[in-house]
N, C-alpha and C positions, 0 to 999 in steps of 0.2 A: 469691331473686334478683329484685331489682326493676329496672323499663325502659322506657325510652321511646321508640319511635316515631316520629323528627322527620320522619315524610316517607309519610301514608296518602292518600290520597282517596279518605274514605268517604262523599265528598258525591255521587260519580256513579252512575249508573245500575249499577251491578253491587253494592253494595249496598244499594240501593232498599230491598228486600223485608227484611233482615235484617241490617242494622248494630244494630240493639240486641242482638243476639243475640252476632252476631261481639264486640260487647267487650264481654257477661258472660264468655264464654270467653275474652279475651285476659286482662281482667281476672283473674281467674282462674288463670293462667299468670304471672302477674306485670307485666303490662304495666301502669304506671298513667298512661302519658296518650300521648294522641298529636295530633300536629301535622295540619291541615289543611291544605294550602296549594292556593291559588286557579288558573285559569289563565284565566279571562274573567268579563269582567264578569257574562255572564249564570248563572254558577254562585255570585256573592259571594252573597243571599240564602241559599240553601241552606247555604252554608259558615257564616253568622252563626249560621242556625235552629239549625242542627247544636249549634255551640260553647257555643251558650246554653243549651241544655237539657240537654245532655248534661258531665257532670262531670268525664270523662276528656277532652272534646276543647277544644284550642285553634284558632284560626283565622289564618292567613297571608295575605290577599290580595296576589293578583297578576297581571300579562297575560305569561301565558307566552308565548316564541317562536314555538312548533310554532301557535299559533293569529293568526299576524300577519294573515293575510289575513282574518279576524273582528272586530279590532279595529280603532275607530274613533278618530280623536282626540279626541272626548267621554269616551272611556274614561278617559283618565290625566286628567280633572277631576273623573269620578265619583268615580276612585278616591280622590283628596284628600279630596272629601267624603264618600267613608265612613271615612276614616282620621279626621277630623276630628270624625265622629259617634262612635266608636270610641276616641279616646285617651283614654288613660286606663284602659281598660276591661280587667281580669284576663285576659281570653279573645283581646285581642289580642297573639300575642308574636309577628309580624316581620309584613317583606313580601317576597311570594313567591307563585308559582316564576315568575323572574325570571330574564332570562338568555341567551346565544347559543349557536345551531345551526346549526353548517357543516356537519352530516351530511346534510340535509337535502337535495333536490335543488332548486337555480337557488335555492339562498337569496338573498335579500335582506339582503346583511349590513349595509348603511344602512341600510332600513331597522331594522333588529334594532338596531342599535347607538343610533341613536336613543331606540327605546321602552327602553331599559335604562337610558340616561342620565338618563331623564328618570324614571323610576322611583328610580334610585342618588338622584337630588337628592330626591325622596320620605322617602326611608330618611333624608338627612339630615336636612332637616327634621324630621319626626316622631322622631325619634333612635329607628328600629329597627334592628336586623339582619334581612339577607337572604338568602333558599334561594335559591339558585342554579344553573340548570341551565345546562350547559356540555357541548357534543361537539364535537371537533375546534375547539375556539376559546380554546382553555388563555392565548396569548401576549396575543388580542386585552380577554379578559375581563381578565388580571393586569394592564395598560396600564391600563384603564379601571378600577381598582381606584386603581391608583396615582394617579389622576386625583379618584377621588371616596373621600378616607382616610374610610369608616365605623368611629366610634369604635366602638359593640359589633357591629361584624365580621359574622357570619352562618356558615351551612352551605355546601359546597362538597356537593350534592346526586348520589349514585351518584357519586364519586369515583372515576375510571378512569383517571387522568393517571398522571404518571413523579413519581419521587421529587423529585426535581429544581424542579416545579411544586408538587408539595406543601407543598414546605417554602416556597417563594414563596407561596403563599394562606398558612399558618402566619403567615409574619412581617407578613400582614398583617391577622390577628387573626381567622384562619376555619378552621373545623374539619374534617373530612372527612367525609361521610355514606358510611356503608359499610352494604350488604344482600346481597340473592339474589344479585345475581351475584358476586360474590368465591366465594363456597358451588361454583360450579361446577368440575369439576375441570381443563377445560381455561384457566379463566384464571390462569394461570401469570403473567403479568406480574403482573395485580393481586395476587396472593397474594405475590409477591415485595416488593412495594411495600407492603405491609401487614407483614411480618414485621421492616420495618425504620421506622416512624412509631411516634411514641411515645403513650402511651395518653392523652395530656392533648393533643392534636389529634384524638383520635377518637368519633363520635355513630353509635347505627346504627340504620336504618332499614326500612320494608318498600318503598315506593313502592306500595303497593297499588293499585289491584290487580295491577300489572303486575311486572314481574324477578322470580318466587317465586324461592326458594330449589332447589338439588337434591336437597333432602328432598320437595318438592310437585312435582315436575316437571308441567308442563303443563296446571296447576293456577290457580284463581284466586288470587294472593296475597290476604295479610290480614295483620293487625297479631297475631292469633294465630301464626303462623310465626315473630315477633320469636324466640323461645327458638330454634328452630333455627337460626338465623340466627348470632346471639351465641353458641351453643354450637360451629358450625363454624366461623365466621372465629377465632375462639378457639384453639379446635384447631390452626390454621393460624399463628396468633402464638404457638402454646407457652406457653400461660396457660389457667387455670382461667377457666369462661363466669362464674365466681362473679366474679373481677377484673373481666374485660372488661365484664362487665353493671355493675357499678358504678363503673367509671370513665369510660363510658360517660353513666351515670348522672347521674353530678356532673358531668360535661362542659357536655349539656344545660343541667342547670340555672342551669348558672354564667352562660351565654351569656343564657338568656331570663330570667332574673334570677325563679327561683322559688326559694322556702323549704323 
């Protein structure tokens, strides 16, 4: 079973000491690449070091939500011009993690909708697709989708919406990022909404180090975890992890245009 990963951060500090380590043994399990994505500027270096040296990682930059009060407006010119130093280049496939947080408390949702917008025109320009983080902002992110039509689409990242939103990101050419939590037994919704999404909208993920699976409970995630992951939500679609992992698979690739 081969698999991909759209969704680790093994640039932060909880892998410091032993990400080479961690993806002999994902490796090893079958994982053969895994997605980096960025949330501040002050982590893009590490995220490049990483992607460059290392053969299984790719890199996503992006100024995540949960970090708005760190980011500057310098930021989204940086980010131009690392995308601009960057295109073209095999190790960049999107930009990301990108996106709105109404779970948050006394969010800023101007501002957030702002840094999104001007990121979405980003994505245009540069023709990427985009990871996407999204809580509680399902109506306002599919709005601003409809606003800014990205030709190759992107991730819908830990995808915890209703079936209903699903197929609306779907038709507009984005896939579902599914990991640890579906694995849990009390998410009944998500597993319900999963038994019914067709396998050519779905990518799956760890979000390392954070949502393990209920096979790690309370545990650091990792991109080694991926096979449990794909082996329970599997279980929970009534399909073999052999399917899931490779339509998964081709999913991925199709999106970030690998061979």
């Amino acid at each position: 079973m081969r698999l991909i990963d759209t969704h680790a951060h093994l640039d932060c500090a909880e892998f410091a000491d032993d990400y080479r380590a961690v993806l002999t043994r994902s490796r090893a399990l079958g994982v053969e690449r895994v997605v980096l994505p960025g949330v501040q500027a002050s982590t893009w270096p590490r995220l490049w070091q990483l992607a460059d040296q290392e053969p299984m990682l790719w890199a996503a930059p992006g100024l995540h939500p949960l970090y708005l009060a760190q980011h500057r407006p310098e930021h989204l010119s940086q980010l131009r011009t690392e995308l601009e130093h960057w295109r073209g280049h095999h190790k960049l496939c999107a930009l990301g993690e990108i996106g709105l947080d109404y779970w948050i408390a006394e969010a800023d949702k101007e501002a957030q909708q702002q840094l999104l917008e001007a990121q979405l025109r980003l994505a245009l320009e540069f023709e990427l697709p985009v990871l996407l983080h999204v809580r509680r902002a399902h109506a306002a992110m599919i709005a601003s989708l409809k606003r800014h039509r990205l030709p190759r689409g992107g991730i819908l990242h830990a995808f915890s919406g209703s079936l209903e939103e699903a197929k609306e990101y779907q038709r507009l050419g984005f896939l579902l990022g599914l990991g640890g939590a579906g694995t849990w037994p009390q998410a009944k919704r998500m597993q319900r909404v999963l038994q019914q999404l067709p396998l050519e909208a779905l990518v799956l993920e760890t979000d390392a180090p954070d949502i393990a699976p209920a096979s790690h409970p309370q545990q650091r995630n990792s991109p080694e975890y991926l096979p449990d992951i794909c082996c329970a939500l599997a279980a929970i679609r009534g399909i073999s992890p052999e399917q899931l992992g490779e339509a998964t698979y081709q999913n991925t690739c199709s999106l970030f245009g690998w061979h």
